[in-house]
C-alpha positions in Angstrom: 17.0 -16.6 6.0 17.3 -18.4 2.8 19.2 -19.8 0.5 18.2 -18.6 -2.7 18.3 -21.6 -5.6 20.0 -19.7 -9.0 22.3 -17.0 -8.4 26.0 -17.5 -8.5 28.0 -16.0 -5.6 31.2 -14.9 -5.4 34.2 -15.6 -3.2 35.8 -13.7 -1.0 39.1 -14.7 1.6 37.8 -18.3 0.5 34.7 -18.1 1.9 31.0 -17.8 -0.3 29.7 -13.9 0.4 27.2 -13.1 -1.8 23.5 -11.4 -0.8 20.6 -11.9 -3.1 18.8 -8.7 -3.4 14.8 -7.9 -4.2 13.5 -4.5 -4.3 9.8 -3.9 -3.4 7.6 -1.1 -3.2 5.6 0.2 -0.7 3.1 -2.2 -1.8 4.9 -4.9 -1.8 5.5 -5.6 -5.2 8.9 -6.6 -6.5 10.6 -4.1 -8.9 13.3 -4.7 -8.8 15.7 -8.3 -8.9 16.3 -10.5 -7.4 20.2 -10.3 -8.3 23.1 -11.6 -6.4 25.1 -8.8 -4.9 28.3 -8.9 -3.5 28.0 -8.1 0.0 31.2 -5.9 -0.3 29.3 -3.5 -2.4 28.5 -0.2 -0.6 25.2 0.6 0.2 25.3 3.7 -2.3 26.5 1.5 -5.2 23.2 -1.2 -4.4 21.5 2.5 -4.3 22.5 4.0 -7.9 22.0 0.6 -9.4 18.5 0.8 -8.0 17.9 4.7 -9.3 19.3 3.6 -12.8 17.1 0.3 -13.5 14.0 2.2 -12.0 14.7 5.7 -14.4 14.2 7.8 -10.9 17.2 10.3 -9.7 19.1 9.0 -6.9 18.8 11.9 -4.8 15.0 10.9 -4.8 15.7 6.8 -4.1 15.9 5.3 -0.3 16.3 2.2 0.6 14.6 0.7 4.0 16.2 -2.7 4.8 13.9 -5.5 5.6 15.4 -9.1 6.8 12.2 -11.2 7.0 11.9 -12.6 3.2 8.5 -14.2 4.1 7.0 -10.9 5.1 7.5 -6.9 4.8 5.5 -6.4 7.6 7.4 -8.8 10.4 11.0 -7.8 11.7 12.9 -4.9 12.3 13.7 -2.6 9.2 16.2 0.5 9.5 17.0 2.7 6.3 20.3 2.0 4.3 23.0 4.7 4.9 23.6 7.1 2.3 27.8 6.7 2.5 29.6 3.9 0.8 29.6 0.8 3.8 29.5 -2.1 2.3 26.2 -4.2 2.7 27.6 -6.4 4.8 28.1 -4.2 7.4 25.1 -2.0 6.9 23.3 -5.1 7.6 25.0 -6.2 10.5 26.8 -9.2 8.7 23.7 -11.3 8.3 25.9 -14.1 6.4 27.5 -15.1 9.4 25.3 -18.2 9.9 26.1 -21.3 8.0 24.5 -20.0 4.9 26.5 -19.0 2.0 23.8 -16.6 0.2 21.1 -14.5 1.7 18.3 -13.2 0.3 17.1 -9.8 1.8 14.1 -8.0 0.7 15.0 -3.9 0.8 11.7 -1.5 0.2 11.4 1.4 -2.0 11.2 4.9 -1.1 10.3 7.5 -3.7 9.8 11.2 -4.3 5.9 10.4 -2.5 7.4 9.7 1.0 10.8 11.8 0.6 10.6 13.7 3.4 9.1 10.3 6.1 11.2 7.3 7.3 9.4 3.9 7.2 10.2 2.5 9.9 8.6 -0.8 10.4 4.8 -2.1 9.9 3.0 -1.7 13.1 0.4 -4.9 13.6 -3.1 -3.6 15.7 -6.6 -2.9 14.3 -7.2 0.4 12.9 -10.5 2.1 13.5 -12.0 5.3 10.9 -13.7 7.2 14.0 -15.5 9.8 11.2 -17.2 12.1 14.0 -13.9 12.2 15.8 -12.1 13.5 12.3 -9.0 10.6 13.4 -7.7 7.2 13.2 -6.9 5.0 16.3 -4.7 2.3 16.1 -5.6 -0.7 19.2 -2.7 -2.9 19.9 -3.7 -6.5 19.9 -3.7 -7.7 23.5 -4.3 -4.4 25.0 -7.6 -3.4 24.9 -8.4 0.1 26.2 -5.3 1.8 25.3 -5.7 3.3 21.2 -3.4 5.5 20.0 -4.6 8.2 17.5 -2.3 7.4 14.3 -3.7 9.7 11.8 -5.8 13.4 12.3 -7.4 13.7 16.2 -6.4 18.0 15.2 -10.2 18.5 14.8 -12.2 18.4 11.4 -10.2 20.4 8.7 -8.6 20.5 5.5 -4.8 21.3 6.6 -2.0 18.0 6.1 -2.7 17.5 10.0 -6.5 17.0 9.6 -9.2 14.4 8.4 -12.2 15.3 7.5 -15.1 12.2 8.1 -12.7 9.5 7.8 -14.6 6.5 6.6 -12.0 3.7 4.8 -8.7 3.0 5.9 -6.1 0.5 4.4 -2.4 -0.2 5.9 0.0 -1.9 3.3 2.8 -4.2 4.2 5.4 -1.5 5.1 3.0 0.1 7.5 1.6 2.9 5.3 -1.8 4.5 6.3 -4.6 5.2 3.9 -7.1 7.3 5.2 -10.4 7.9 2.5 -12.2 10.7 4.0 -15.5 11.6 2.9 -15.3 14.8 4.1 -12.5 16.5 2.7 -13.1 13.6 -0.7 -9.8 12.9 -0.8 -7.1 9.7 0.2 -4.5 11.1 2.4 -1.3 8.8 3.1 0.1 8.4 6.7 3.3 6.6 7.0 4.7 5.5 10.9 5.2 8.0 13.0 4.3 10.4 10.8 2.4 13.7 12.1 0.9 15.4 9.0 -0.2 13.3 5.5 0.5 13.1 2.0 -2.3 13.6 -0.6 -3.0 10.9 -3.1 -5.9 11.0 -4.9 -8.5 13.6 -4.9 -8.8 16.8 -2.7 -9.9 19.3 -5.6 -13.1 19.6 -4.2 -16.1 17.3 -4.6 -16.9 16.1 -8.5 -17.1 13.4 -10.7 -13.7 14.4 -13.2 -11.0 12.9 -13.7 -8.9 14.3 -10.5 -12.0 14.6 -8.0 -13.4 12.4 -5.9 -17.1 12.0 -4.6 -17.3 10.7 -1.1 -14.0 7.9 -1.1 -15.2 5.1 1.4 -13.3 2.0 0.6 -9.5 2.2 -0.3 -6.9 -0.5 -1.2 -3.7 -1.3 -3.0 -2.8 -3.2 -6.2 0.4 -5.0 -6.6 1.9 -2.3 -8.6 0.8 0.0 -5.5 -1.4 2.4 -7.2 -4.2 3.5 -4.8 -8.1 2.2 -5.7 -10.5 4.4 -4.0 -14.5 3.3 -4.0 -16.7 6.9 -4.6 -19.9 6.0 -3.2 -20.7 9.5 -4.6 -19.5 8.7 -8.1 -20.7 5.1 -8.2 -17.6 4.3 -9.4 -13.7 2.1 -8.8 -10.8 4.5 -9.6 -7.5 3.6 -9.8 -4.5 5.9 -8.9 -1.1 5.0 -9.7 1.4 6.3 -7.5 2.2 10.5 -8.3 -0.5 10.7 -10.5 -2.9 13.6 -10.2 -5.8 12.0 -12.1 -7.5 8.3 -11.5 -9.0 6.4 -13.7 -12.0 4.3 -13.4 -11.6 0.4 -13.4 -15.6 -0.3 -12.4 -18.9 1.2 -12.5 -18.7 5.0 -13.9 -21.5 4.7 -15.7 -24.5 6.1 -13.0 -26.0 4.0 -10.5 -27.8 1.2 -11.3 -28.0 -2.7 -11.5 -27.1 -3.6 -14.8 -23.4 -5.0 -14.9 -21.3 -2.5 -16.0 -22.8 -0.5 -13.0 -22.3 0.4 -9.4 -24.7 1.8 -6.8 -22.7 2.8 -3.9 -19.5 1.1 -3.8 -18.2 1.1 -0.7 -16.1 -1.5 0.2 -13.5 -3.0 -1.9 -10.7 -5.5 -1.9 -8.1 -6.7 -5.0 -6.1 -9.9 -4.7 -3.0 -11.0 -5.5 -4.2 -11.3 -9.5 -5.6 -8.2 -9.9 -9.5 -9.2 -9.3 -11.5 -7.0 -7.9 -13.7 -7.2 -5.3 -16.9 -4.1 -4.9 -19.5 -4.5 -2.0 -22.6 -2.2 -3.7 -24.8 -0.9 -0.5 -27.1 0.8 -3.4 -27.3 -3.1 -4.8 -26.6 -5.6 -1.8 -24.5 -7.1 -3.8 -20.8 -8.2 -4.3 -19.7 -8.0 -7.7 -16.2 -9.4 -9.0 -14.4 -7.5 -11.8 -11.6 -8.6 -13.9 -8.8 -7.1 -14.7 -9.4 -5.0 -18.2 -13.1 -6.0 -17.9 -16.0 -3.4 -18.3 -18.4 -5.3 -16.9 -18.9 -7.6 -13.2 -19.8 -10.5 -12.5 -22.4 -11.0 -9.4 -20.5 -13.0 -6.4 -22.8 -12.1 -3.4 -26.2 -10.8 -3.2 -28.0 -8.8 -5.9 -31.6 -10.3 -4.6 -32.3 -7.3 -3.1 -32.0 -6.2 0.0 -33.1 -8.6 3.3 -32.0 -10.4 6.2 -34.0 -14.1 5.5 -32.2 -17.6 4.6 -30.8 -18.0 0.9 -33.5 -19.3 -1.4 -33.2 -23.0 -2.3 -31.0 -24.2 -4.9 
């Protein structure tokens, strides 16, 4: 825990109780604070507050509790109740050490995952087995025991099902994104979770606005919309979260090698500014694209395709 630098806190029985309080989406991105809190207010206070900066109904808000500040996706998280407890004993009375104020980082639950619990990031490597229609997940330090985490119900359209899954991304709070290529569609698995959530695609196979044309790589943006690479499409879409239509952020424009092009994207990565990354199998190349630009810039590759030493400088 620690001490966070601005806030005032408030005193209670003589003694400094005040929590500082960051909302994050699913993502990981902060929307909401930070803001000192007195740790007397009920859970369903911290809750409306939440629903009312944010514009979404209450009914429709959760709150999953996370204690690590330096990571979403370390420690034990457990949801917020619904009845009016005060934070300091939904928590468990972290204040109790010598610090006066404690910053606690709470994640956001929305209308997408309503009817799912997250319960807590779940560190392994993930594998995209596309001819087995599922995702394992393989626990570091125990080889030879994978757990299917996503599909293994045979090849299939239905919530339960993957179709040639081919990317996968997991977010901080544990979230699954599964691009299948088969079904050209991004299907969301959160922990524990037995059947998915569409988010992008699944209207068939197409290059408009709400299709997608074989996904392969898939990531996450700060604001946590979804990007999806459509080798297919030669194209980056962007989805924001509950939208029904992506729009595209590189390439679009047919394959090809001229800048403002793709040729089979697909892998992708976007860091912490927004940059993104597309690895082009049609191009061997890497290019770098900047936020709002149309065209990319060359990183990696684009000599062709070839296994020999780099030329000279």
């Amino acid at each position: 825990m620690r001490p966070h630098p601005t806030p005032a806190a408030t005193r209670v029985g003589g003694s400094t109780r005040s929590l500082v309080i960051r909302v994050r989406a699913l993502s990981g991105a902060s929307v909401w604070g930070p803001e000192a809190v007195d740790a007397s207010t009920s859970s369903a206070e911290l809750r409306r507050r939440v629903a009312t900066a944010l514009g979404h109904p209450e009914g429709k808000v959760r709150l999953v509790l996370q204690l690590s500040t330096d990571c979403l996706a370390s420690g034990d998280v457990g949801e917020l109740p619904a009845t009016d407890v005060s934070l300091a004993e939904a928590i468990g009375n972290p204040a109790a050490s010598s610090q006066d104020i404690v910053e606690l980082a709470v994640v956001l639950l929305t209308e997408m995952l309503d009817s799912q619990v997250c319960a807590r990031a779940l560190p392994g490597v993930y594998v995209a087995e596309s001819t087995n229609h599922r995702v394992t997940r393989w626990p570091l330090g125990a080889p030879g025991r994978g757990e299917v985490v996503a599909g293994g119900n045979g090849r299939g359209q239905k919530s339960t099902q993957l179709a040639g899954p081919r990317g996968v991304f997991v977010d901080v709070s544990g979230r699954l994104l599964v691009a299948e290529t088969g079904n050209d569609r991004v299907t969301c698995w959160v922990p524990g979770a037995t059947s998915s959530i569409l988010v992008a695609g699944g209207e068939g196979r197409g290059d408009r606005p709400w299709q997608l044309s074989e996904p392969h790589g898939v990531c996450v943006d700060n604001a946590g919309a979804v990007l999806v690479a459509e080798a297919g499409n030669h194209r980056v879409t962007r989805w924001p979260q509950g939208a029904e239509v992506g729009e595209v952020v590189a390439g679009g424009r047919g394959p090809g090698s001229e800048l403002g092009q793709l040729d089979t994207p697909m892998g992708i990565f976007i860091d912490q500014r927004g940059a993104l990354l597309v690895a082009e199998a049609g191009n061997s190349r890497v290019t770098l694209w900047r936020p709002g630009a149309t065209q990319g810039e060359v990183v990696a590759g684009g000599r062709g395709a070839g296994g020999g030493p780099p030329p000279p400088p």
